[in-house]
C-alpha positions in Angstrom: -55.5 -108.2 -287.8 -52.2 -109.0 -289.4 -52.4 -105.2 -291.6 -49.4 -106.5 -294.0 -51.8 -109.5 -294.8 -54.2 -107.2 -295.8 -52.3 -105.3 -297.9 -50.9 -107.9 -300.0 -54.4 -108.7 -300.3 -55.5 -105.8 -301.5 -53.1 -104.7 -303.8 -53.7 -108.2 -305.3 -56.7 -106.7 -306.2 -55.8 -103.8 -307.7 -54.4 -102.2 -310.9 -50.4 -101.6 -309.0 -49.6 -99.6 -311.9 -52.3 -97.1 -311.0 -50.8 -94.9 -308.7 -53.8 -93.2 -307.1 -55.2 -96.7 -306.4 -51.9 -98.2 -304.9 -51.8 -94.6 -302.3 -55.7 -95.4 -301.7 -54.5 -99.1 -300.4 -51.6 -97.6 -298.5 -53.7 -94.7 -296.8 -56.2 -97.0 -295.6 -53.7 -99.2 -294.0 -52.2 -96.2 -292.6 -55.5 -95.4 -291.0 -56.0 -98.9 -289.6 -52.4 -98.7 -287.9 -54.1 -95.1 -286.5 -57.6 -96.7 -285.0 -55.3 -99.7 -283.1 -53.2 -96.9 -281.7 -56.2 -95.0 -280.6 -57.6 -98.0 -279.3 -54.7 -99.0 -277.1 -54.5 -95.6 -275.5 -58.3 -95.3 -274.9 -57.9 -98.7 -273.2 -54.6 -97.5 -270.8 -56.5 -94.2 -270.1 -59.6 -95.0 -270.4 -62.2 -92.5 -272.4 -62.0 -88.7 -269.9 -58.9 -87.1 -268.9 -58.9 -84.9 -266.1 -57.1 -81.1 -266.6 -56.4 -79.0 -263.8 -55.7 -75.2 -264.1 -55.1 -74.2 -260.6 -57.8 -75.0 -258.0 -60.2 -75.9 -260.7 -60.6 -79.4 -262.2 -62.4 -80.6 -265.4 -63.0 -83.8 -266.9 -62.8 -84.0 -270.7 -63.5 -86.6 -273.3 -60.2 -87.9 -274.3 -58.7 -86.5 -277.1 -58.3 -89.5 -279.1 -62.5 -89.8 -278.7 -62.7 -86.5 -280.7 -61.3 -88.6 -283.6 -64.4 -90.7 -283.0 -67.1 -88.8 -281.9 -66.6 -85.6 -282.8 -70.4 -83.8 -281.2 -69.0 -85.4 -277.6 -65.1 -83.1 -277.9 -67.6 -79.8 -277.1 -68.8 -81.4 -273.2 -66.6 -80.4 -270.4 -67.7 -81.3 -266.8 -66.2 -79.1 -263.6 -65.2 -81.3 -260.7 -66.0 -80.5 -257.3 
């Protein structure tokens, strides 16, 4: 998605004099330029990371998937 496209677009549609309306634009697109981040890092390591504290092992829901499913960030499985 070409994000400055959609900006121009939208602020096209909006009142630019209108501050809070111009920051509601710009927040959103910052948030869309957050999700493709999160989604290129979900797909180079995939949706579990694996933290060690010793001998012990556990596999956790990536952190980014908190952001997205935030009743999942409470599981934590122990590895054998």
């Amino acid at each position: 998605m070409d994000l400055e496209k959609l900006k121009a677009q939208l602020m096209s549609r909006i009142d630019t004099n209108d501050l809070l309306e111009v920051k509601k634009v710009e927040r959103y697109i910052e948030l869309l330029k957050l999700d493709s981040q999160c989604d290129e890092v979900l797909a180079r390591d995939k949706t579990t990371i694996v933290i060690e504290n010793g001998k012990q092992k556990f596999i956790k829901s990536h952190p980014a998937m908190v952001v997205l499913f935030p009743q999942e960030s409470t599981k934590t499985e122990t590895c054998t």
